[in-house]
N, C-alpha and C positions, 0 to 999 in steps of 0.2 A: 268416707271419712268417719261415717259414725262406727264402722267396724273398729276401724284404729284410735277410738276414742275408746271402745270397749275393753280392748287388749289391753291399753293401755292403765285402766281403771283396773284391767284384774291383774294388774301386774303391783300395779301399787297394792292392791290391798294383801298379795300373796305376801311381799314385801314384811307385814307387819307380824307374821307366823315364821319368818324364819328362824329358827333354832328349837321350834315346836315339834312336837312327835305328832305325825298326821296320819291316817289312814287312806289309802286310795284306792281306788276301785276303779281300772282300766280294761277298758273293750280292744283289743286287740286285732279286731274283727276277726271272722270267721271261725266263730263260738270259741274264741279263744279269749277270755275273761279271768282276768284274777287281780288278788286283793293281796296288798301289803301293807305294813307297817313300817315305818321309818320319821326320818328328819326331813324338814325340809331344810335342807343345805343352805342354798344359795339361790339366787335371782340374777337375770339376766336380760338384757333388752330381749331377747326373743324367745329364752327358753328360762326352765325354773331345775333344779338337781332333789333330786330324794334320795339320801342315803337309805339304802337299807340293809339295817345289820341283822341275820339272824341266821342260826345254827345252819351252818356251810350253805349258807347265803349271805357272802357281804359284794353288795352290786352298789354301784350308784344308777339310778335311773331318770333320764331328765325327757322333758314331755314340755311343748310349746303354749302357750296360753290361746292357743287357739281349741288344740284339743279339751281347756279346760269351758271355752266358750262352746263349743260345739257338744259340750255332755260325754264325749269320749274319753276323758277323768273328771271322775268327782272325789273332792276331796273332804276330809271329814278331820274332826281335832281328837287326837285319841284320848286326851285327859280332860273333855269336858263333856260326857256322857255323851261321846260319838255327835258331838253336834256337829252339824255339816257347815262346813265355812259357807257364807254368808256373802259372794260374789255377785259386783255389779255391775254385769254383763249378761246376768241374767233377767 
């Protein structure tokens, strides 16, 4: 119960950054790590969307609030000197 009390706490607080330009940094495992720029789109009971727009890359990318629980994305604000969101689940 206390996992889904967590999830549910980073879901709420991702919630309050949507339409923000975020930066993330996803493990993909097996050294396959990379970093993007984009929005955070939209929120969802179980998952969150990152638009990203950039030169012959426009993806949307969406990622579970578990992988944001478990350290396999971190997120970051890219207009307030890369501060890292502030999630409380950790």
């Amino acid at each position: 119960m206390a996992v889904t009390n967590s999830l549910g706490m980073i879901r709420k607080e991702l919630e309050s950054y949507v339409g923000e330009k975020i930066k993330l940094r996803a493990n993909r495992g097996r050294r396959k790590t990379y970093e993007k720029v984009g929005v955070l789109e939209s929120t969802y009971p179980s998952i969150f969307v990152v638009r990203v727009d950039e030169e012959n890359y426009n993806q949307r990318l969406s990622f579970t609030y578990a992988d944001v629980l478990t350290e396999t994305v971190e997120l970051s604000l890219f207009g307030r000197d890369q501060e890292k969101i502030a999630l409380c689940g950790r």
